[in-house]
C-alpha positions in Angstrom: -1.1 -22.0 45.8 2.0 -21.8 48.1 3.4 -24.3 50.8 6.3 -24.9 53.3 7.6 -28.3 52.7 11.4 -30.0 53.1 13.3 -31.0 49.8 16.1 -33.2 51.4 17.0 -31.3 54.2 16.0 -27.7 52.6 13.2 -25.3 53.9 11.7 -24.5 51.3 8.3 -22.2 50.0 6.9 -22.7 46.9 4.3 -22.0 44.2 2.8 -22.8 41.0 2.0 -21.0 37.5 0.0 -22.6 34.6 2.9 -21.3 32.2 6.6 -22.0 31.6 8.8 -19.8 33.4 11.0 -18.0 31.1 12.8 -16.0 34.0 14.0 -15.2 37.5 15.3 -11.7 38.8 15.3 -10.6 42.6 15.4 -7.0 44.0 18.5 -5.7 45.0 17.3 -5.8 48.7 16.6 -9.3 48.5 13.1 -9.0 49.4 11.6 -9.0 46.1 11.5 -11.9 43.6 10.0 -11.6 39.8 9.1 -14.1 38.0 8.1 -14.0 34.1 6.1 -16.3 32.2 6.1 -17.2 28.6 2.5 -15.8 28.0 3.8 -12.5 28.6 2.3 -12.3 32.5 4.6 -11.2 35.1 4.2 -12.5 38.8 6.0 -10.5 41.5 6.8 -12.8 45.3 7.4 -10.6 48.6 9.6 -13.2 49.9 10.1 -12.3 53.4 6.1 -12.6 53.6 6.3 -15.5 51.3 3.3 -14.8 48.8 2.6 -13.6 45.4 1.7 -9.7 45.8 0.5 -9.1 41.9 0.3 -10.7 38.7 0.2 -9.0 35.9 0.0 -9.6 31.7 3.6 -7.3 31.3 3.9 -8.3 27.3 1.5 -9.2 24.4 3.7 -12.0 24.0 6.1 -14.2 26.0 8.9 -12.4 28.2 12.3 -13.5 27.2 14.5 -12.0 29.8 14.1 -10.2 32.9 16.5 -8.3 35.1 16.4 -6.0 38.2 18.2 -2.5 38.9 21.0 -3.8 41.6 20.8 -0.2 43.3 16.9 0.6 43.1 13.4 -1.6 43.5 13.1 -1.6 39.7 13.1 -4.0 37.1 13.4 -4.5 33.1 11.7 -7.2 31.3 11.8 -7.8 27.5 9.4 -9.5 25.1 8.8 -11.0 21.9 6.8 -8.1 20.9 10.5 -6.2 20.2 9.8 -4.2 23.4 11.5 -3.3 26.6 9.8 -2.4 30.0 10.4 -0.4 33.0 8.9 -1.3 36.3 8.5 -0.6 40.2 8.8 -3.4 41.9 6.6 -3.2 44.4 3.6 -1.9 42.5 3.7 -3.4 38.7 3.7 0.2 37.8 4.8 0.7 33.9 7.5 3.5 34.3 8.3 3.2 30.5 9.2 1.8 27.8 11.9 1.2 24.7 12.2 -0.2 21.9 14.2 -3.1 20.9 14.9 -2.1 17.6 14.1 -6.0 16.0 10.6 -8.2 16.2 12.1 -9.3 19.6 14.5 -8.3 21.9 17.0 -11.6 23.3 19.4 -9.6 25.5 19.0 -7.6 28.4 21.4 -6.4 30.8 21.9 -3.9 33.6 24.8 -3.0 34.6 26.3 -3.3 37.9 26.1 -0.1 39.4 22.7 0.9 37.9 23.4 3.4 35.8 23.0 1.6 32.6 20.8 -1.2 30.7 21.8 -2.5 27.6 19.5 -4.0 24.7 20.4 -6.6 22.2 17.9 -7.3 19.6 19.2 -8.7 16.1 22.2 -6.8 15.4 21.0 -3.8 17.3 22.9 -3.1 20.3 21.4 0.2 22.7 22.5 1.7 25.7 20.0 3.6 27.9 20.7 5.5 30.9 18.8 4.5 34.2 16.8 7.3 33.7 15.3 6.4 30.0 17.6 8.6 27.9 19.2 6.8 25.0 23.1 6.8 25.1 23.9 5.2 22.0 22.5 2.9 19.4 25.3 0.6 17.4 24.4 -1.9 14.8 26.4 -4.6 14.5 27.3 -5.1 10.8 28.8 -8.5 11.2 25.8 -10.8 12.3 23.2 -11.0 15.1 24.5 -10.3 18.7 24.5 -13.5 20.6 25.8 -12.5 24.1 26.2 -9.8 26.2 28.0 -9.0 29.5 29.2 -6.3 31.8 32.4 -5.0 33.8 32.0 -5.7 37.3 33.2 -1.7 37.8 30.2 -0.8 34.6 32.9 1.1 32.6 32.5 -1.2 29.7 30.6 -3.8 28.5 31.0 -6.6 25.9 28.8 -8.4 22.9 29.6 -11.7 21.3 28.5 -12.6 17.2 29.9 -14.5 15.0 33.7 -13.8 14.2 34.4 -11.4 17.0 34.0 -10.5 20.3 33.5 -6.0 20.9 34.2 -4.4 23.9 32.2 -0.9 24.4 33.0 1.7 26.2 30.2 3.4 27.9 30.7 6.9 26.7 31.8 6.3 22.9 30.0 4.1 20.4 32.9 3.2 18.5 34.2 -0.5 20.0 37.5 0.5 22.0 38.2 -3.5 21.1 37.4 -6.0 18.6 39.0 -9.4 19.3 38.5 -11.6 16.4 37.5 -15.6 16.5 36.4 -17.6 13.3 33.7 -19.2 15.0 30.0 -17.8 16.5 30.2 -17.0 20.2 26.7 -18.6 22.1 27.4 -17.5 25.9 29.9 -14.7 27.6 30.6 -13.8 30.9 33.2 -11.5 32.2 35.1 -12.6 35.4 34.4 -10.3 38.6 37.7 -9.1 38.8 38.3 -8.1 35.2 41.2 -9.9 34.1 38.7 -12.5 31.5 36.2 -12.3 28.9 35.0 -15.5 28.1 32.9 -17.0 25.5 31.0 -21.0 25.1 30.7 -21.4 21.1 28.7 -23.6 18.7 31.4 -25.4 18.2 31.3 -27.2 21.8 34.7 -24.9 23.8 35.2 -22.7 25.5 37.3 -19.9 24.5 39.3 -17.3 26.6 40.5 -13.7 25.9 42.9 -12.7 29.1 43.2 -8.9 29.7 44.5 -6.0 28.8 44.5 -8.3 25.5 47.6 -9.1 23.5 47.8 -10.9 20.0 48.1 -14.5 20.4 47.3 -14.8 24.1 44.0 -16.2 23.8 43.3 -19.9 24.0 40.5 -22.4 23.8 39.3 -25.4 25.9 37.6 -27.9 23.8 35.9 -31.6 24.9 32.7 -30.4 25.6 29.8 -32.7 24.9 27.2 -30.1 23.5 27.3 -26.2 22.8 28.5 -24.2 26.1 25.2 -22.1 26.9 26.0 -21.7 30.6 29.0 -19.8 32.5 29.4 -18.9 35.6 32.5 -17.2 37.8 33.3 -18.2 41.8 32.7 -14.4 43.4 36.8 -14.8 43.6 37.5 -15.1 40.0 39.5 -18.3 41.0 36.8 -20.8 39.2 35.0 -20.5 36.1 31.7 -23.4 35.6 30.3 -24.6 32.7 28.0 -27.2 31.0 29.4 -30.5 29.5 26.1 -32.5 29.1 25.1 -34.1 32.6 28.2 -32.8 33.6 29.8 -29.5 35.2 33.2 -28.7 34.4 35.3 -26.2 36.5 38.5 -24.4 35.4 40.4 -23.1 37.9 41.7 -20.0 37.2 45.2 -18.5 38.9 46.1 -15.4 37.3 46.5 -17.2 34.1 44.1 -19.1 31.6 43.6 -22.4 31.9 46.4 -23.8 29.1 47.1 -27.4 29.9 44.9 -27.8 33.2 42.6 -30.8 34.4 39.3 -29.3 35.1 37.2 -30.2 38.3 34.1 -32.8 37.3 31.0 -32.8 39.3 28.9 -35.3 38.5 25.8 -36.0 40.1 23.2 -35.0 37.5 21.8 -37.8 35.0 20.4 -35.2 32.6 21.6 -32.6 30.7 22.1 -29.5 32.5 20.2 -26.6 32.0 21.0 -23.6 34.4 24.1 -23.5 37.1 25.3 -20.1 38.7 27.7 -19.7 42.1 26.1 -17.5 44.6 27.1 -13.9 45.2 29.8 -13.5 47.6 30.4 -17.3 48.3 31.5 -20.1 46.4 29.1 -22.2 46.8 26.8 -23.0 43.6 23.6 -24.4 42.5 22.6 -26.6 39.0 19.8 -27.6 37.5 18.7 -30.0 34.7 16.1 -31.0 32.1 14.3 -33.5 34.7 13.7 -31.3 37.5 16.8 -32.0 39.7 18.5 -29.5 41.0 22.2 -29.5 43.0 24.2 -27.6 45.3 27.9 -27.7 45.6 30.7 -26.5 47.4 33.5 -26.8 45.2 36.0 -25.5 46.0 36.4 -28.2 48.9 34.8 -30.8 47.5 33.5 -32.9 43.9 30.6 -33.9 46.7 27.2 -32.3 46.3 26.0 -30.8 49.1 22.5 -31.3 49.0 19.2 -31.2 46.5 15.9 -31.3 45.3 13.8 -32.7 42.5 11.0 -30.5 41.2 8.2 -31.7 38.3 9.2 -30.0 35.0 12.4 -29.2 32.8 14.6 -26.5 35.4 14.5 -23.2 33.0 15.3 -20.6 35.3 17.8 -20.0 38.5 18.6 -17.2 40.4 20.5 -16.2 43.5 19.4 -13.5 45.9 21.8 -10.5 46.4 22.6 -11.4 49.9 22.8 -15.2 49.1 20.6 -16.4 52.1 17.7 -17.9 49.2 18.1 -19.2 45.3 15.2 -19.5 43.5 14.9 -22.1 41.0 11.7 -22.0 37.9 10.1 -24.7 35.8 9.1 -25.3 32.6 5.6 -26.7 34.4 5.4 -23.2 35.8 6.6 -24.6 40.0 8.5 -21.6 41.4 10.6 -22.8 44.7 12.5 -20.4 46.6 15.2 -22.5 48.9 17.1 -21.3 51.9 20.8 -21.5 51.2 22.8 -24.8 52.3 25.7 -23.4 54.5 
């Protein structure tokens, strides 16, 4: 099932599911890669001995996210059946497991330092504690929660819906924030160093909330060809990416949002683009699209691509590796590649 091969200058190991693959998550070590399928099976790759350790059927139904603990070699997955797992990584050993609170659970997040996962499922929002206990369970009154991200320091975290954006605190139910926007928020992502919240909507922009917030300092960046369904910050904070079609658009960010700036365009990809993400601690990032190609770029020297691949099937998942020496990119004809890094 697994081979060594080159993919234009890339070592790189791969395998092969017969299933979609819904999602990516690696251990915090690096050494671990899980990979869920949208039967419901779960498929766990040691990668340093490059081969599939255990596959197991993890959910009645398909798995829609999947996330690992970034301090322990545990992992989360979420399903369609309106449940949340716990998991060692190493064995497939059910630990627990929680209910979403809604026939399926969309969001799932743990926070950065471990301590805390967060489930969104319809407008149920609930905070656990690594160690199961439930911290908190808010329901959103306005409409279904569409987004979900942390702080980089895990203080606070942040949901999108339609009208508003909230900002939790971890310790008090009660929103410490509600920024309001007429318009339903589809993607969020908080900048590593604190300072931005921002948000793709179904109205094709992307809008920005700069912080500690003040009335009227918000603005909006609009042109996009499509709904903005994927965000991604430079480890700095000095870029934010984004989808525009078969194009990535890049805002460079200096302190101040983006009012009135020409973005960075990489072009490259013919098809519309499905996943991107920058790596770690580098600034070098990786995109995918709906035929299979996938890119790596470097840019904050260069519009150039760096190098790439082509796999079978629709890209639907991609994920870094902690210590940014592998990505691992998924398909929706089940091909699992795992690529050392470019540079």
């Amino acid at each position: 099932m697994s081979i060594i091969q080159q993919e234009r200058g890339l070592e790189a190991w791969t395998t092969k599911f017969e299933d979609y693959i819904s999602g990516l998550s690696w251990s915090f070590d690096s050494t671990y890669l899980c990979i869920a399928l949208s039967s419901g099976k779960l498929a766990v790759v040691n990668a340093n001995k490059q081969k599939v350790i255990f596959s197991i059927a993890a959910h009645e139904v398909g798995i829609i996210s999947i996330t690992h603990s970034p301090k322990e070699l545990l992992f989360l997955t979420a399903g369609q059946d309106g449940l949340v797992k716990l998991w060692e990584t190493s064995t497939g050993k059910l630990l627990n497991q929680f209910e979403g609170g809604w026939q399926w659970v969309e969001h799932l997040k743990w926070s950065p330092d471990g301590a805390y996962f967060v489930i969104g499922s319809g407008k149920n929002i609930k905070l656990y504690a690594r160690n199961g206990e439930l911290v908190y369970h808010f329901i959103n009154p306005e409409s279904t929660v569409s987004a979900i991200t942390w702080k980089k320091d895990s203080s606070e975290f942040a949901l999108g819906s339609y009208g508003n954006l909230k900002i939790f605190d971890v310790n008090n139910e009660i929103p410490s924030e509600i920024l309001p926007w007429r318009n339903s928020l589809i993607s969020l992502s908080w900048s590593p160093d604190g300072k931005f919240i921002c948000a793709g909507t179904q109205d094709s922009r992307i809008h920005f909330w700069p912080l500690p917030f003040e009335p009227d300092n918000d603005c909006e960046m609009s042109g996009y060809a499509g709904k903005v369904k994927e965000l991604s910050w430079a480890a700095d904070s000095s870029m934010l990416a984004s989808n525009c079609g078969n194009e990535i658009v890049i805002w460079e960010i200096s302190g101040k949002a983006p009012v009135g700036q020409k973005p960075i365009v990489l072009h490259g990809h013919k098809h519309r683009i499905t996943s991107l993400n920058f790596a770690h601690s580098s600034n070098v990032m990786v995109s995918g699209d709906t035929r299979g190609v996938f890119l790596c770029w470097y840019p904050k020297l260069s519009t150039s691509l760096l190098t790439g691949g082509t796999l079978q099937g629709n890209i639907t998942a991609l994920s870094w590796c902690p210590n940014d020496q592998n990505f691992a990119v998924g398909t929706a004809l089940g091909e699992v590649i795992i690529v050392d890094t470019p540079i």
